[in-house]
N, C-alpha and C positions, 0 to 999 in steps of 0.2 A: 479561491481557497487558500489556505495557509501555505507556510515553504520553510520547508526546511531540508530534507536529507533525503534522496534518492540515490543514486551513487552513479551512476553512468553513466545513462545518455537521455535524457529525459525523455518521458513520457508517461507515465502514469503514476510515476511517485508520488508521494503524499507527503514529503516533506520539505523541508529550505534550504537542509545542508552548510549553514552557517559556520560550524566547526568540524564537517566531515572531512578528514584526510584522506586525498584518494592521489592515486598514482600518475594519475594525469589529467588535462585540464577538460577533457571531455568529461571525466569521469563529474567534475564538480557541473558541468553543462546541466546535466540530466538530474540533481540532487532531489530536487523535492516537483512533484508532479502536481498539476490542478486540471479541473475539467473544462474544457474549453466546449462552449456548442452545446454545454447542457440548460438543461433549467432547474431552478428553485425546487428542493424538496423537504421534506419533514422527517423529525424522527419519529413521526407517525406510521411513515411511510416502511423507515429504517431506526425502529426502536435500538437494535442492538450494534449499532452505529457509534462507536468511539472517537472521543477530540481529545487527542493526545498533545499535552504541553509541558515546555521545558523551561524553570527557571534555572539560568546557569551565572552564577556569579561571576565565574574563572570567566566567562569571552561577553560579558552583559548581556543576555540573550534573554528575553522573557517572548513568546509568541509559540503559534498553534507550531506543533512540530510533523505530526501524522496521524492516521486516519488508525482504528482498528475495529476488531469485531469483536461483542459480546460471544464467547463459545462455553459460559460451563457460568454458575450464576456470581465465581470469583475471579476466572480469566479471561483476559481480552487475548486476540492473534493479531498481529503486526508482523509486518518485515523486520529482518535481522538489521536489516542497514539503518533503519531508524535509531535502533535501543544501541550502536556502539558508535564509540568514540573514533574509534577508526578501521575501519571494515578492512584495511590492506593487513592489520597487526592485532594479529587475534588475544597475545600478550595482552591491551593497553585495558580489554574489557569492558562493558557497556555503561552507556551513563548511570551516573548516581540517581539512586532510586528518590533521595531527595525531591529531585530536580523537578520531578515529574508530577504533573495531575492530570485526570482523566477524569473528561466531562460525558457523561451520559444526560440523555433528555433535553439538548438542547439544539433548535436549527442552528445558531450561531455559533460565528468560527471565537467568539472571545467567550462561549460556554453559559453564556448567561440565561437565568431561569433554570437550567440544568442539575442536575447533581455533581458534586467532586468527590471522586475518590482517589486515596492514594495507594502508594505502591509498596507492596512487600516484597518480591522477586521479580528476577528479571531472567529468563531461561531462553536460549538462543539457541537454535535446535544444532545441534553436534557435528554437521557435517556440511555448514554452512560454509561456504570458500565464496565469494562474490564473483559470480553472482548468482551461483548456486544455492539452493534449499536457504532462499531467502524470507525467513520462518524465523518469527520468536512468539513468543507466551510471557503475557506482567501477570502474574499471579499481583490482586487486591488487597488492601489489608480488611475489606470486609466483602462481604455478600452484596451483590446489586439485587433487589429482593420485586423489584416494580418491572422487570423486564425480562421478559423468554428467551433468553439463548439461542441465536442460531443455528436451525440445523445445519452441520457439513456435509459436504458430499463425500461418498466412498466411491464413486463411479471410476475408476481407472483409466477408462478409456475414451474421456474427453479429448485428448491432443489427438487422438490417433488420426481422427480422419477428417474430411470435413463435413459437419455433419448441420450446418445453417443456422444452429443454437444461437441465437440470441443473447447478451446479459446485460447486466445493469452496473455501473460502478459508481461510485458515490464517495464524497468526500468535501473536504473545505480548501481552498485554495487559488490561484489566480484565474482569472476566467478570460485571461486572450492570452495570444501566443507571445506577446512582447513584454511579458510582466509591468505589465502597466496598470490593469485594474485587478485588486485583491477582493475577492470575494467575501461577502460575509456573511451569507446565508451556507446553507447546505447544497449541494448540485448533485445532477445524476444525468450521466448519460448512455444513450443506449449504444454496445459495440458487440459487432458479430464476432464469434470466435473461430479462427483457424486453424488448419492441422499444424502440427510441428514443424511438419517438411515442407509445407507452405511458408509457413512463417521463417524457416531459415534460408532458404531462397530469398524472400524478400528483405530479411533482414542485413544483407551483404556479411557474414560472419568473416570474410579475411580484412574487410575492414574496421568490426568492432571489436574482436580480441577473443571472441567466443562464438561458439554453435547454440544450437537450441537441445537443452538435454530435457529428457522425460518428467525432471521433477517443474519444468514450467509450462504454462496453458499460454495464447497468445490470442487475440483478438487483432483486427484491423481497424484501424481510426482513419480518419479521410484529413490529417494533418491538422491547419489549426481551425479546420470547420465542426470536426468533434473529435473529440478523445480528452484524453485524462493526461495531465501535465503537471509544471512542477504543484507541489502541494500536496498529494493525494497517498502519495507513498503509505501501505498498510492497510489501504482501506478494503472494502470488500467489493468482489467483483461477484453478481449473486444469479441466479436464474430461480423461475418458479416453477416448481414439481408440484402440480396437480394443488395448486394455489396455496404451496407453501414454500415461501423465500429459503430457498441453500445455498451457501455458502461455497464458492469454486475454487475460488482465485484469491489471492493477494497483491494488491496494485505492488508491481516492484520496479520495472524499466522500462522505456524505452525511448524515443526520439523525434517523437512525429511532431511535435510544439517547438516551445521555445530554444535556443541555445542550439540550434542545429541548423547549418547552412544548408540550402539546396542538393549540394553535391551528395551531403552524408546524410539526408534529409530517408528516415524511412518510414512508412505509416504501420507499425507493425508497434504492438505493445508487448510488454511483457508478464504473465502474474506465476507467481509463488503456486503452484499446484496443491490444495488442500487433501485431495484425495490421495496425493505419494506419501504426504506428511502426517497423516491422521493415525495412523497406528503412533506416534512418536507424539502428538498431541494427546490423546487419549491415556496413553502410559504415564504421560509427565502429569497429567493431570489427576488421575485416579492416584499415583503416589501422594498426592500431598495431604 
């Protein structure tokens, strides 16, 4: 899958990180996630499956940059760490809306056969600090009019426990743990989700900078035998309710792949929790 921007410590990010400044060199380890261990899927599968790409003249960068989700028939949902220039300096504000196009309808990571559209705003949800309520919304400059919107989840009380749930994450990006083969189809693999307090136990928080707050969901990955790695940043982490795909999570961190030695090595992911953020989705969207 692609690569570009994760910010941490890699694991499920869905982007490359190529010009993300971050405050240390771990942070750049973890930039962009890919799926490692999965297999080949379709946007038949995942119609409302976003291929978010960045031309940037300022650092010559043209490539996939993140993963997102069709939510409304003119906004997609990505991670904040994707859409800004530098996640440490809230000042410097998010890429140029220029830069950007978004491929719908296509398995391929270079968008081809797909639809392009471009971008009208770029809304980073307001209380994002990294790696917190890592959440943003591109408002399109048109309607995507051939494909149904993902439902999201309202359910609150996913992290709370463990509860054996199953999901699905998907995205375009590298597919083994030593960036060495780039994916170029679409990938999906399947990761069980854990409680919070699971996941911050395993996550060792005095050695990554941070605990597990309420606004993230966490799944376990079995390192580089499956999970989501660099490349995948924004994409959607999805479950089926009664044989309809919704919307949980947002691929944002974690470390189980590449860029992580043994010692710091944790199989613990991280996603952006849709259902803390959905009142703040919903609002930002019905304004426009």
């Amino acid at each position: 899958m692609g690569t570009k921007s994760f910010l941490l410590l890699s694991l499920i990010l869905l982007a490359s990180c190529h010009r993300v400044v971050v405050r240390e060199a771990e942070f750049l380890e973890n930039q962009s996630r890919h799926i490692i261990g999965g297999e080949n899927a379709s946007t038949k599968e995942f119609p409302f499956i976003v291929n978010i790409w960045q031309n940037s003249p300022k650092d010559s960068f043209v490539d996939h940059l993140c993963g997102g989700s069709l939510v409304a028939k003119n906004w997609v949902l990505t991670a904040a760490h994707c859409v800004l220039e530098d996640v440490t300096d809230k000042t410097v504000g998010p890429v140029k809306i220029a830069e950007l196009s978004l491929f719908v309808g296509s398995d391929l990571i270079s968008g081809e056969g797909g639809h392009e559209y471009k971008v009208k705003n770029i809304i980073v949800h307001p209380d994002f600090s990294w790696p917190k309520h890592d959440i943003a919304l591109i408002e399109l400059t048109e309607d995507v009019t051939d494909v149904t919107p993902i439902v999201m989840n309202a359910k609150k009380d996913l992290g709370a426990s463990d509860t054996g749930l199953v999901a699905t994450v998907a995205g375009w990006g590298l597919t083994d743990s030593q960036g060495r083969i780039d994916g170029k189809n679409l990938q999906k693999v399947s990761v069980p989700l854990i409680s919070r307090a699971q996941c911050d136990q395993d996550w060792f928080p005095q050695k990554r900078g941070w605990n597990i707050e309420s606004d993230m969901l966490c799944a376990s990955s079995t390192g580089d035998t499956k999970s989501a790695c660099p490349g995948d940043s924004g994409g959607p982490l999805v479950v089926s309710e009664n044989g309809v795909a919704t919307l949980i999570g947002v691929v944002s961190w974690g470390n189980a792949c590449r860029g992580a030695d043994v010692l710091h090595r944790s199989n613990v992911e991280g996603y952006a929790d849709v259902a803390d953020a959905l009142s703040w989705i919903q609002k930002t969207i019905n304004k426009r």
